[in-house]
C-alpha positions in Angstrom: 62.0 -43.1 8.9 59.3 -40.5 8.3 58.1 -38.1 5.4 56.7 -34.6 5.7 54.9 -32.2 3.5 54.5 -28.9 3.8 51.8 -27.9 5.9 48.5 -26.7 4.6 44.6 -27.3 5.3 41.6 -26.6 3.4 38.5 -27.2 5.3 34.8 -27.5 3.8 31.5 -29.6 4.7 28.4 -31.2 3.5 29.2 -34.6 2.1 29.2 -36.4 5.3 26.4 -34.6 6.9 24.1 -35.4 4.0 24.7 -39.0 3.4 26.3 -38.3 -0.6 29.1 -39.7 -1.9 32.6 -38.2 -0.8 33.3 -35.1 -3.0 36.7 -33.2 -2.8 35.3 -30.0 -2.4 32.9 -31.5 0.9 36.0 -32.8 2.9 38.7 -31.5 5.0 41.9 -31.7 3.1 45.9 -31.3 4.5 49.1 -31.7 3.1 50.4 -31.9 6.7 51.4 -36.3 6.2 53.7 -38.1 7.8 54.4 -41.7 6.9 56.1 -43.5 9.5 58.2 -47.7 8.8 56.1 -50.8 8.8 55.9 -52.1 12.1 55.1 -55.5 13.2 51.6 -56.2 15.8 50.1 -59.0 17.3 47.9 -60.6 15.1 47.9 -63.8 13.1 45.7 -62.0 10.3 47.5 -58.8 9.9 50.3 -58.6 11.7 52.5 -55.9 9.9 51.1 -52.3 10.4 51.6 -48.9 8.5 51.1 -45.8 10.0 50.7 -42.1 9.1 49.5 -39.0 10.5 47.2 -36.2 8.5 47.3 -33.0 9.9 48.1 -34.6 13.4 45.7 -37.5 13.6 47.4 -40.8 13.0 46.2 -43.6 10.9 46.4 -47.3 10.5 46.0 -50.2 8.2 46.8 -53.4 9.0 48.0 -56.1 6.5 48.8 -60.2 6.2 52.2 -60.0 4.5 54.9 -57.2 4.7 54.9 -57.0 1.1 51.8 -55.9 1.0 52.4 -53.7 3.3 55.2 -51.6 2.0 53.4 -51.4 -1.1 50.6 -49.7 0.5 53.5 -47.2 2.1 55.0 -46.3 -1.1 51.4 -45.6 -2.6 51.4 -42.8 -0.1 54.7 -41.8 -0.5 54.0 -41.3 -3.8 50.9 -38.8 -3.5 52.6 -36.8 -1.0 55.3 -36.4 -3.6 53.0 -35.8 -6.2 52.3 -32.8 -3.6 48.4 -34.0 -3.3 46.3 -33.4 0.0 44.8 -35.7 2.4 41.4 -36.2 3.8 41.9 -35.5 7.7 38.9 -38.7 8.4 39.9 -41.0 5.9 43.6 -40.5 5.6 43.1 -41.1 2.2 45.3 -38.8 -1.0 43.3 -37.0 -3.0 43.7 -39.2 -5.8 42.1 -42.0 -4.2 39.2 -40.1 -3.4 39.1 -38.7 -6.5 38.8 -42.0 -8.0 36.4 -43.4 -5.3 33.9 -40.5 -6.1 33.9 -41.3 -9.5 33.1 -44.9 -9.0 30.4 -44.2 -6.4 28.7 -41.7 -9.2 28.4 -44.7 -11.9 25.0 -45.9 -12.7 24.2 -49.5 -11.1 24.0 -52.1 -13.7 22.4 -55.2 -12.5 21.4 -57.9 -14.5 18.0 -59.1 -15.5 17.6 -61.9 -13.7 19.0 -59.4 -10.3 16.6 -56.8 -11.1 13.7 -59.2 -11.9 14.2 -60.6 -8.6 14.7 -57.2 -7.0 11.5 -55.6 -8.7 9.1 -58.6 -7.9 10.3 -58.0 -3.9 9.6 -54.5 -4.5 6.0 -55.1 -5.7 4.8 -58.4 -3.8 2.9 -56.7 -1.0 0.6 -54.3 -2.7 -0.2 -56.7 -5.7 -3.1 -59.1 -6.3 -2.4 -62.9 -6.9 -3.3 -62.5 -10.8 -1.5 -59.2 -11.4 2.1 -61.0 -10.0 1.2 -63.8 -11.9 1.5 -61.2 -15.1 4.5 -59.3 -13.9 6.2 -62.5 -13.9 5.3 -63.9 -16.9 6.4 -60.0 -18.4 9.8 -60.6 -16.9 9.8 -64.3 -17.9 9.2 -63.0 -21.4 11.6 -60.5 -21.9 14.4 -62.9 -20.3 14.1 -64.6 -23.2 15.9 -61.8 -24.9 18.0 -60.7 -22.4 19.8 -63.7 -21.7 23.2 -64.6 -23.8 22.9 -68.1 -26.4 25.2 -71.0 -26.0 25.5 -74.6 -26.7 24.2 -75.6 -22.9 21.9 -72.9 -23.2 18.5 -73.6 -21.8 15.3 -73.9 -24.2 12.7 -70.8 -24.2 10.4 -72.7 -22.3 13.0 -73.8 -19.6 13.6 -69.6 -19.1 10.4 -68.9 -18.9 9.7 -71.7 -16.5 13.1 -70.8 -14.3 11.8 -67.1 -14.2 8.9 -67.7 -13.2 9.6 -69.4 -9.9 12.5 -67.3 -9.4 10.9 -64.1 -9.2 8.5 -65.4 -6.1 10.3 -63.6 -3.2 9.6 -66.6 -1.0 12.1 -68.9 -3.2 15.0 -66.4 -2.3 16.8 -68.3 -0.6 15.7 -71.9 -1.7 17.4 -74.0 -3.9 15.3 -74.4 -7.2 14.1 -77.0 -8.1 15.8 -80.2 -9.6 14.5 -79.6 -13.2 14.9 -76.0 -13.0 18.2 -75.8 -10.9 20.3 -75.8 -14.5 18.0 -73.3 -16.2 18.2 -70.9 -12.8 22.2 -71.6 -12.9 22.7 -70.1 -16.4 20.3 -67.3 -16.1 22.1 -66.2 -12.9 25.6 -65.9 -14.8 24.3 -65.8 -18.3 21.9 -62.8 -18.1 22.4 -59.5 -19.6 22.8 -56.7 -18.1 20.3 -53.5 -17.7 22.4 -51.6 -19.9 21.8 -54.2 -23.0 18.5 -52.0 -23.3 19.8 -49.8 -25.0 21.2 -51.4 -27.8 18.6 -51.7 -30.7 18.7 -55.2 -31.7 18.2 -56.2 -28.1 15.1 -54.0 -27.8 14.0 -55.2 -31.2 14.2 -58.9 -29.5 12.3 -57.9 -26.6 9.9 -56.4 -28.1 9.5 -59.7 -30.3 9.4 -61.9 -27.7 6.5 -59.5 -25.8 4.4 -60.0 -29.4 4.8 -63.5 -30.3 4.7 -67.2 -28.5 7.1 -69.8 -27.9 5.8 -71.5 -31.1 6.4 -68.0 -32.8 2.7 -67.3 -34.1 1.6 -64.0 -32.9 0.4 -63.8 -28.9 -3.2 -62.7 -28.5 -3.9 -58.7 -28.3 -4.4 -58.8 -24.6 -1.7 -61.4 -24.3 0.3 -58.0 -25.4 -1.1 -55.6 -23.5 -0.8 -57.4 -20.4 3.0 -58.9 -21.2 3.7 -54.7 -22.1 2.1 -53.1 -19.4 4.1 -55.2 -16.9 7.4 -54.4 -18.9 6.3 -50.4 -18.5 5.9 -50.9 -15.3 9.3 -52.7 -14.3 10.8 -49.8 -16.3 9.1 -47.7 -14.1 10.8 -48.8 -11.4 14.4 -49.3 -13.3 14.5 -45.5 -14.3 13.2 -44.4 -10.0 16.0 -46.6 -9.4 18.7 -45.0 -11.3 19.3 -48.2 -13.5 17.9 -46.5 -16.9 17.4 -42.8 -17.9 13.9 -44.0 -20.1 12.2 -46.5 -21.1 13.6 -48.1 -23.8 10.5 -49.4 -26.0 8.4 -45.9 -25.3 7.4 -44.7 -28.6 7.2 -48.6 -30.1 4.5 -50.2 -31.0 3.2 -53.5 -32.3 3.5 -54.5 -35.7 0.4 -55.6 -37.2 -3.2 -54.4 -37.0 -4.3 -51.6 -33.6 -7.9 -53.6 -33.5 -5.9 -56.9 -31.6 -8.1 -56.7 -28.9 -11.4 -56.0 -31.4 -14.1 -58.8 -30.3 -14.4 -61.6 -33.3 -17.9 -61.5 -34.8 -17.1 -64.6 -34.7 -17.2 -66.0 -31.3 -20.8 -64.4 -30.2 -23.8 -66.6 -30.4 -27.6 -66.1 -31.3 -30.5 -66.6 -29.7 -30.9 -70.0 -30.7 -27.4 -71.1 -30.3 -27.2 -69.4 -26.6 -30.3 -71.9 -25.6 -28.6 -74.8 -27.4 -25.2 -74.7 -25.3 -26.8 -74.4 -22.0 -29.1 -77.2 -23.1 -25.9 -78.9 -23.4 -23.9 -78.4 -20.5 -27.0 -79.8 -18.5 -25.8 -82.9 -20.0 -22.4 -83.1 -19.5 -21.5 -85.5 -16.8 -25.2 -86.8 -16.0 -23.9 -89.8 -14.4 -21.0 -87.6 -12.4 -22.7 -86.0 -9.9 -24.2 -83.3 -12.1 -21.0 -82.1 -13.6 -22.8 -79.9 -15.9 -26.5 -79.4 -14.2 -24.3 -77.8 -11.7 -23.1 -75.1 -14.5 -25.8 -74.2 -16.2 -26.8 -71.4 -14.1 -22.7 -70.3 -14.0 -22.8 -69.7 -17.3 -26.0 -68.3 -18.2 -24.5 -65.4 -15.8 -22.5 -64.6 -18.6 -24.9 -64.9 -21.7 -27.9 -62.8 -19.8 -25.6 -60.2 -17.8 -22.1 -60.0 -18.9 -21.1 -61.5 -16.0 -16.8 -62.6 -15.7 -16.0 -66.2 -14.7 -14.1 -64.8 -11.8 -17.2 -63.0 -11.0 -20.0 -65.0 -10.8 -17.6 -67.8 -9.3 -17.7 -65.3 -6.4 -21.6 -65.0 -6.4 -22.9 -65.3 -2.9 -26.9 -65.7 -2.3 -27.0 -62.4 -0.4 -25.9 -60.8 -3.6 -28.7 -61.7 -5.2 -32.3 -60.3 -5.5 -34.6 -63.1 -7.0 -38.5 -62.6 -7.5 -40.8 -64.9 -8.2 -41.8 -62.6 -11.0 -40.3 -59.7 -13.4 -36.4 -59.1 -13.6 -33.9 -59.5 -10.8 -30.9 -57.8 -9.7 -27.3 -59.1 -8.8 -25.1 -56.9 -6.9 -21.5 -57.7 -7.7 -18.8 -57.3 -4.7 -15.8 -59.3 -5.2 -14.3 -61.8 -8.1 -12.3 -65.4 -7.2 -10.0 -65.1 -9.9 -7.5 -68.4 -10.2 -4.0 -67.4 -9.8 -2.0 -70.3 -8.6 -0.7 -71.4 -5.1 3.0 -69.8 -5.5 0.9 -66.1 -6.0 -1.8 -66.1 -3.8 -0.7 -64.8 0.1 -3.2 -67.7 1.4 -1.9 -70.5 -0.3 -5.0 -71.2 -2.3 -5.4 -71.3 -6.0 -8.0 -69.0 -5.8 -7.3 -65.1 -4.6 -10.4 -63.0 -3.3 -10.3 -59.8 -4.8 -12.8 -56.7 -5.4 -14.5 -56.0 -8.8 -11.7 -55.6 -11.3 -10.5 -51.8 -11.5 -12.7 -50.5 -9.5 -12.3 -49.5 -5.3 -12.1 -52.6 -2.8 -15.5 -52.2 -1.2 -17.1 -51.3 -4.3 -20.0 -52.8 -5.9 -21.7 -53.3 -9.3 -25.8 -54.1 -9.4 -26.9 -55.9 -12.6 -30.3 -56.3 -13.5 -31.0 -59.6 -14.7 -34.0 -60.8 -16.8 -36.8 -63.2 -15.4 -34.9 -66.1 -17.8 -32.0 -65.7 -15.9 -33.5 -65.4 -12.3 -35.9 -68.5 -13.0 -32.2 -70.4 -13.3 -30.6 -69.2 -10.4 -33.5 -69.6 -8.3 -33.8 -73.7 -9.7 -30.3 -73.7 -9.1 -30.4 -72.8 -5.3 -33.4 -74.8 -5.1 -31.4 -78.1 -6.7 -27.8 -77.7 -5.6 -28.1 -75.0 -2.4 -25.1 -72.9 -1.3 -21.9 -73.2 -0.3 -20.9 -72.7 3.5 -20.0 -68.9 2.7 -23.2 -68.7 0.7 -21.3 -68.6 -3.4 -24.0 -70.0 -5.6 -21.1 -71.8 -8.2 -19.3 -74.5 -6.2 -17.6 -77.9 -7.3 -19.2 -81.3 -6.3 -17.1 -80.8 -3.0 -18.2 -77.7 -2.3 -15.0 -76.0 -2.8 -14.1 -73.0 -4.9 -15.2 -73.4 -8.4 -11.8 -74.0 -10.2 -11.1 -72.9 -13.8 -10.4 -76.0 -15.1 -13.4 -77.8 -13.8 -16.0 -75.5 -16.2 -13.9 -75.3 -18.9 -13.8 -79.3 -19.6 -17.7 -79.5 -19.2 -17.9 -76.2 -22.0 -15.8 -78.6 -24.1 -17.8 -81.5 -23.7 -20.7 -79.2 -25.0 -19.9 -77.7 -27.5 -20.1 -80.7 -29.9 -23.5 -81.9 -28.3 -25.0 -78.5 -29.1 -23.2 -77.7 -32.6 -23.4 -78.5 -35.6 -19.5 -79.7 -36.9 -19.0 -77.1 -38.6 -19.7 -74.9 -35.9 -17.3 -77.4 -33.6 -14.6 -76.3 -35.6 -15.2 -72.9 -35.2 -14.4 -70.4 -33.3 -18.0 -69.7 -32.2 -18.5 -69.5 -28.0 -14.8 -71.3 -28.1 -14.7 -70.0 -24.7 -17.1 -69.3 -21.7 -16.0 -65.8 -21.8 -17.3 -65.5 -25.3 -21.0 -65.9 -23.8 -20.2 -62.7 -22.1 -19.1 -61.0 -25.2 -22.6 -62.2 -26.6 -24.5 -60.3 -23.9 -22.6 -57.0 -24.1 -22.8 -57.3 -28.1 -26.8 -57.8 -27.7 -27.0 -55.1 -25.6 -25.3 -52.6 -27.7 -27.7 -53.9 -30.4 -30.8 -54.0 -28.4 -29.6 -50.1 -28.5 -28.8 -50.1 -25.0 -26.5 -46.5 -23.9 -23.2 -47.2 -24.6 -22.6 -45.3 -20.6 -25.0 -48.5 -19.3 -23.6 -50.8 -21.1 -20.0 -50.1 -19.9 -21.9 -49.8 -16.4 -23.6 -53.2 -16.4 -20.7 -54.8 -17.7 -17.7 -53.0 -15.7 -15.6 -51.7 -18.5 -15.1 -47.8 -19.4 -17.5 -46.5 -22.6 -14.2 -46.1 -24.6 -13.4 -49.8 -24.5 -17.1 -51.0 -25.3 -16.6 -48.8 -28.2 -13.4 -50.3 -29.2 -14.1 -53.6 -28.5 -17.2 -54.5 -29.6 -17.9 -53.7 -33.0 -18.7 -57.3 -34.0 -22.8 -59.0 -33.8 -24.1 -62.3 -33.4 -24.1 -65.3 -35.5 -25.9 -64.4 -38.7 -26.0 -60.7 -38.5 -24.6 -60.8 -41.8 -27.5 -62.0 -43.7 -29.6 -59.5 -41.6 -27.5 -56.3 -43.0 -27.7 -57.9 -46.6 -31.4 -57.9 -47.0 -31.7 -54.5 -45.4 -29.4 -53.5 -48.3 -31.2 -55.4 -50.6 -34.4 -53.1 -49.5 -32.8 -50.1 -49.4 -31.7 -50.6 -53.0 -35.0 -51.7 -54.2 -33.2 -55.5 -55.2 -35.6 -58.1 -54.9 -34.9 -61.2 -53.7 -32.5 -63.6 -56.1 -31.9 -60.8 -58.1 
């Protein structure tokens, strides 16, 4: 038996010529059907078959049971009775297509762990070591708020941990990890969706878990920035992708003071203090191998010009300019910042970048005072070079690793201050020597524009950063006061 409509056709195109979704005005439509019995075929899979002709050209669909089969027949039956038209290609009623269309126009919704794992893929190739090892800990972060609670849920630091070797494209198709494998298995069917971003209390979450630690004290200032800007930046790439209309934390900001990333009077050094610590390091390890001899050069790159660990960790001889007498000049080139083995696209902890926001095959010449070349020159007289000439090296010669100058800095610390001062959070870290160099620039009434040169930042951030002084400034700007007023002293 057979059905027939009446006979019309409405032609149009576009929709298949341009790649979009089927529309029912970009198709060629008849009610010219016919729907002819189920027949039987040789198959083992599908062996009952239905066919129908639109507007002369027949069509088939093959199906495992009869049932299903007969169903799929009266489907059709019904549309042509509902008097709707057919796509002439598909064979389809215009219901169907209808329908289709509308689900191929919906906005993808993946879930955070999906997209995390999509967006990381998307940025591997073009990003440095240390700026995927942010983007992950941003994503890491934010899961933490965008994953659903439960009583087997994993802890905050087991997300974090799971997220963070997840999003390494490499690990794709690897099974994670023994300790992590639970973690990755709940975050996979446990995350929330794209779409949660735009309910308020789950933006309020993330944009708690962006500003505070697992411990829930407050994250550092540039803790924030960093964790935010890689947030923007996967938001970027959700709203290109047609996952989000906008970001949904523009227009927040952080709770708290604006002057987070304000340098802490309290860190820098003086004069006295400066000599004191690199006294100290010297002896650090005496009986090692030099542990800290090796340093002291390293880190009076920072104290005397401003230099970045990363930086002078990539120091080569060649880059340097060392009289005999008078001031010096080092020529920056590239930075060896420590990013981990999982980041890097060697293998190596250590990545080998250019200066830090500035062009790949740019440079940065410091001059340096006779103090500082004096050191360096001892140094390459004492320790020599590595085999790619880098003046900083570890006692095997190898790349000078983060952890290795940060114990000897502890270790002196307390053998050049006093216990008060241990307890402090003066020169805390080796990056506060550099702080202390830029600070007694600025005070030495160096231009702010050669400053921000000699150092490598922009002029706007010297300005924001460093409004702090060194150690006992204070009682400086109180006796000029005091003489200003005409107070004399104990009065």
């Amino acid at each position: 038996m057979n059905h027939r409509k009446a006979s019309t056709t409405r032609t149009t195109k576009g929709a298949r010529e341009s790649g979009r979704p089927p529309a029912l005005d970009d198709l060629t439509l008849s009610t010219d059907v016919r729907v002819w019995k189920v027949s039987k075929v040789r198959s083992k899979r599908a062996p009952y078959q239905l066919r129908w002709t639109v507007d002369g050209q027949v069509k088939t669909a093959s199906f495992p049971t009869v049932t299903l089969a007969e169903n799929r027949s009266s489907e059709l039956w019904k549309a042509m009775r509902r008097g709707e038209a057919f796509d002439v290609e598909s064979g389809l009623p215009e219901s169907e297509l209808r329908a289709a269309a509308a689900k191929a126009s919906e906005r993808p919704d993946p879930s955070w762990w999906d997209f995390s794992r999509e967006y990381m893929a998307s940025r591997w190739r073009t990003a440095a070591a240390k700026t995927r090892e942010g983007l992950a800990d941003s994503l890491a972060t934010v899961a933490l708020a965008m994953t659903e609670e439960g009583r087997k849920a994993p802890s905050p630091e087991e997300v974090r941990l799971a997220m963070r070797w997840a999003v390494v494209p490499d690990h794709a198709d690897e099974e994670p990890p023994p300790d992590l494998a639970a973690a990755c298995t709940w975050l996979r069917g446990r995350s929330l969706r794209l779409s949660a971003l735009t309910d308020p209390k789950v933006v309020r979450d993330v944009q708690y878990r962006l500003s505070f630690k697992l411990d829930d004290t407050p994250a550092a200032g540039e803790t924030y920035k960093r964790r935010r800007r890689g947030f923007n930046t996967a938001m970027e790439y959700a709203i290109e992708c047609g996952y989000l209309e906008e970001n949904p934390l523009a227009g927040l900001r952080r709770a708290g003071s604006t002057k987070a990333d304000v340098v802490d009077p309290r860190v820098l050094v003086n004069t006295i203090q400066g000599d004191q610590l690199l006294t100290a390091v010297s002896y650090v390890g005496s009986v090692h191998r030099n542990r800290g001899r090796r340093l002291v050069a390293f880190f009076a790159c920072q104290l005397y010009a401003a230099m970045r660990p990363a930086e002078a960790v990539g120091l080569r001889q060649q880059d340097c300019y060392l009289p005999e007498k008078g001031w010096g000049t080092l020529t920056l080139r590239e930075t060896r910042p420590v990013s981990g083995k999982r980041w890097t696209d060697s293998g190596q902890r250590h990545d080998k970048r250019g200066l830090k926001s500035r062009e790949p095959k740019a440079d940065r010449p410091v001059p340096i005072p006779p103090t500082l070349v004096a050191m360096l020159r001892a140094h390459i007289a004492e320790f020599g070079t590595a085999k790619d000439g880098r003046l900083f090296a570890n006692e095997r010669g190898a790349v000078l690793g983060t952890s290795s100058y940060w114990r000897v800095w502890q270790e002196a610390r307390p053998i050049a201050l006093p216990p008060d001062k241990v307890d402090s959070p003066l020169a805390r870290r080796p990056y506060d020597l550099r702080h202390t160099c830029i600070t007694n620039w600025l005070n030495a009434g160096v231009p702010v524009a050669e400053v921000a040169r000699r150092a490598g930042n922009s002029p706007e951030v010297i300005h924001r950063r460093y409004e702090g002084c060194i150690d006992g400034h204070e009682e400086l700007n109180n006796k000029k006061i005091e003489k200003a007023m005409g107070w004399g002293e104990g009065a």
